[in-house]
C-alpha positions as CSV (number, residue, x, y, z in Angstrom):
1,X,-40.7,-134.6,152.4
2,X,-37.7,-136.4,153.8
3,X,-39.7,-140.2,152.0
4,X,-40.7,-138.2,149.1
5,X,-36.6,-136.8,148.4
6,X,-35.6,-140.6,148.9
7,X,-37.9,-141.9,146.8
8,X,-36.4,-138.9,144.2
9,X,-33.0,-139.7,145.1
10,X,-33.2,-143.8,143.9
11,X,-35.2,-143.1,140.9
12,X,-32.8,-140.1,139.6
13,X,-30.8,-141.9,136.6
14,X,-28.9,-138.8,135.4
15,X,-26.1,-138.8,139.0
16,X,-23.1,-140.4,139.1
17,X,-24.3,-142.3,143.1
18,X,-26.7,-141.4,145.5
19,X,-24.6,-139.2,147.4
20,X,-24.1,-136.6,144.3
21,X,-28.2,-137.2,144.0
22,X,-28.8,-136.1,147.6
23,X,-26.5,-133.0,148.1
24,X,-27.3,-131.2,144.5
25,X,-30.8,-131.8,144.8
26,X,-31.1,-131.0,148.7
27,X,-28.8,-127.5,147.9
28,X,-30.9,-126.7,144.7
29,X,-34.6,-127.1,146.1
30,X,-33.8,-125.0,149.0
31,X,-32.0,-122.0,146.6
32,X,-35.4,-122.9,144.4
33,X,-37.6,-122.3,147.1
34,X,-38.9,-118.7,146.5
35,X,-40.1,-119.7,143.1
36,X,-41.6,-122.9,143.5
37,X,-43.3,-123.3,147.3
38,X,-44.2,-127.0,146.9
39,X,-41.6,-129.1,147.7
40,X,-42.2,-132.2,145.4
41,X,-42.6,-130.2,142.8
42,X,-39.4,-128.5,143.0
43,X,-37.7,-131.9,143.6
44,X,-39.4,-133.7,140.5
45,X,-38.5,-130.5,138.6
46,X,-35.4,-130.4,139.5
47,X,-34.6,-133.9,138.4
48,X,-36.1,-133.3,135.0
49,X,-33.6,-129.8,135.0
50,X,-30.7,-132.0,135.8
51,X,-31.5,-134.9,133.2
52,X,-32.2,-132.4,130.6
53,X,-29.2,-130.6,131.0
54,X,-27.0,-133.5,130.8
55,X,-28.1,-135.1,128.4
56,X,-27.9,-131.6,126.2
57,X,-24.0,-131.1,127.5
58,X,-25.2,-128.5,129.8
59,X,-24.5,-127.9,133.5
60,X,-28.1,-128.1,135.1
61,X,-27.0,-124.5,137.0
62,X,-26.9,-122.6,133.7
63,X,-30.5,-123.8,132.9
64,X,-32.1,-122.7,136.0
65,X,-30.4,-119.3,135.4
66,X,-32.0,-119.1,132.1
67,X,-35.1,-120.8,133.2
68,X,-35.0,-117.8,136.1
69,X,-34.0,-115.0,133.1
70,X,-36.6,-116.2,130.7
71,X,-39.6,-116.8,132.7
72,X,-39.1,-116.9,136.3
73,X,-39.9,-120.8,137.0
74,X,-43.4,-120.1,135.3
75,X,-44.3,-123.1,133.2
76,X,-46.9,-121.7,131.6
77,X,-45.2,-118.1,130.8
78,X,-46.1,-117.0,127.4
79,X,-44.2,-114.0,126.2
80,X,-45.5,-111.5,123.4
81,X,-43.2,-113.1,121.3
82,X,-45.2,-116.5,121.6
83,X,-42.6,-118.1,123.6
84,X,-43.7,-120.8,125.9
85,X,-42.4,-122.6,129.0
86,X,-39.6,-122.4,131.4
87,X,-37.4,-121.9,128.6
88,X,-39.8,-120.0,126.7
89,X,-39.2,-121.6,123.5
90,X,-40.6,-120.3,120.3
91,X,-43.3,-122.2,118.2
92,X,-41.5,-122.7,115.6
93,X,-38.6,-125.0,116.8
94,X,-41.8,-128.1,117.1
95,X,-41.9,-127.9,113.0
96,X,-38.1,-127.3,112.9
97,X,-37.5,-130.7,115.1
98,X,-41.1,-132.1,113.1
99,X,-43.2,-132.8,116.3
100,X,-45.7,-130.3,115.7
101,X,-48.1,-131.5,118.0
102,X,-46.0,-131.2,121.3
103,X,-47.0,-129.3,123.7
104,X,-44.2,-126.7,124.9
105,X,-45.4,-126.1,128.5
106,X,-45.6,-129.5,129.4
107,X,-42.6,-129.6,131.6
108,X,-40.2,-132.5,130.3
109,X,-40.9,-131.4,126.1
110,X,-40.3,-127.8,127.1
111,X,-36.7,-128.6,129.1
112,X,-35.5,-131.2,126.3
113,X,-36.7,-128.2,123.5
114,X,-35.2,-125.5,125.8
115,X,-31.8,-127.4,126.5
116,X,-31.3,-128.9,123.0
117,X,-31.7,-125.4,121.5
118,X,-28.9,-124.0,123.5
119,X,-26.9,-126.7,123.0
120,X,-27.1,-126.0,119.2
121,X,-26.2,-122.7,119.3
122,X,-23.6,-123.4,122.1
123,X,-22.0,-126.0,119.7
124,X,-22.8,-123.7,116.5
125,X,-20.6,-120.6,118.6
126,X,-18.0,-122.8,119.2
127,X,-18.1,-122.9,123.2
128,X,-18.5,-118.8,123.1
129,X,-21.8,-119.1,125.9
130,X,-22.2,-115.5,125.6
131,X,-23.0,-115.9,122.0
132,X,-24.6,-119.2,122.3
133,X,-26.8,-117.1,124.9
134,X,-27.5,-114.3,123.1
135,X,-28.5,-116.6,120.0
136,X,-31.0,-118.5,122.0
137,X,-32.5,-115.3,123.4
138,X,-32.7,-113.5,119.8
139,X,-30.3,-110.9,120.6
140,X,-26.7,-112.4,118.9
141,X,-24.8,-109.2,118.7
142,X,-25.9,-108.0,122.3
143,X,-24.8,-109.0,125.8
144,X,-27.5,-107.7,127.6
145,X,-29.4,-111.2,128.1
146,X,-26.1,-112.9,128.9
147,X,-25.1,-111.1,131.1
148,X,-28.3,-111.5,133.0
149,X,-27.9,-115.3,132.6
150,X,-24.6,-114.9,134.0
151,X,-25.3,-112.6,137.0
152,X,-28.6,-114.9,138.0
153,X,-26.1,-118.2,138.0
154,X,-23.3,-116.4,140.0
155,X,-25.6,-114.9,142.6
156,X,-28.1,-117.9,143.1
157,X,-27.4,-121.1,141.3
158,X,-23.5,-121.4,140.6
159,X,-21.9,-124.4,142.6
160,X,-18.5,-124.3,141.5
161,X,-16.0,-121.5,140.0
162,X,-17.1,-120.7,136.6
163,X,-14.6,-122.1,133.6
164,X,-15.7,-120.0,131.0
């Protein structure tokens, strides 16, 4: 495990040093661990969760607490909705971005989907993440999801105070 984390560690682009690498993905495998027992893939998931979310303006915590709301670390979760994925994303975003033949519950296309959607409607409610939440959820007007979003990354994933 120890080689396999280095290895993770060097290749990991979306850190600001090594050190930033090693501490955030050491502390977030382990809180990770009753979902996911295998510890390379936590470690490789985790990097795509944290690359994602950067790249989408996103801290990586809030996505595992939505990944953890939505479908419990299930990749291929399939709600009766039609949802897919970690994120469980809806169908109909792949003609709305016009890649129609992606495939949502491949890990990396569903986390890029997942974390560019809540970055639009992030962006779209002007920094209100309750709304932006309950907009990527379905439920705008409601603050029943949010708040589970909310309570899942203050009890598990949250690594600093929250600024919102």
């Amino acid at each position: 495990m120890r080689a396999f984390l280095e290895r993770s560690i060097a290749s990991a682009t979306s850190f600001e040093d090594r050190f930033d690498a090693e501490v955030w993905l050491f502390d977030m495998q382990t809180r990770l661990t009753p979902f996911m027992q295998d510890p390379e893939e936590r470690v490789q998931f985790l990097t795509l969760v944290h690359r994602e979310a950067l790249a989408s303006d996103l801290p990586p915590e809030l996505v595992l607490a939505l990944i953890e709301v939505e479908s419990h670390f299930d990749q291929f979760a399939v709600s009766r909705a039609g949802a897919q994925g970690y994120m469980q994303v809806m169908p109909f975003w792949k003609d709305e971005i016009g890649r129609s033949e992606d495939n949502l519950t491949r890990s990396d296309t569903n986390l890029r989907y997942g974390c560019k959607i809540l970055q639009f409607y992030w962006q779209r409610e002007s920094g209100d993440l309750h709304r932006a939440l309950a907009a990527y959820n379905g439920s705008l007007g409601s603050t029943v999801y949010s708040n589970k979003v909310y309570r899942a990354w203050q009890s598990r994933w949250r690594m600093a105070p929250l600024d919102w």
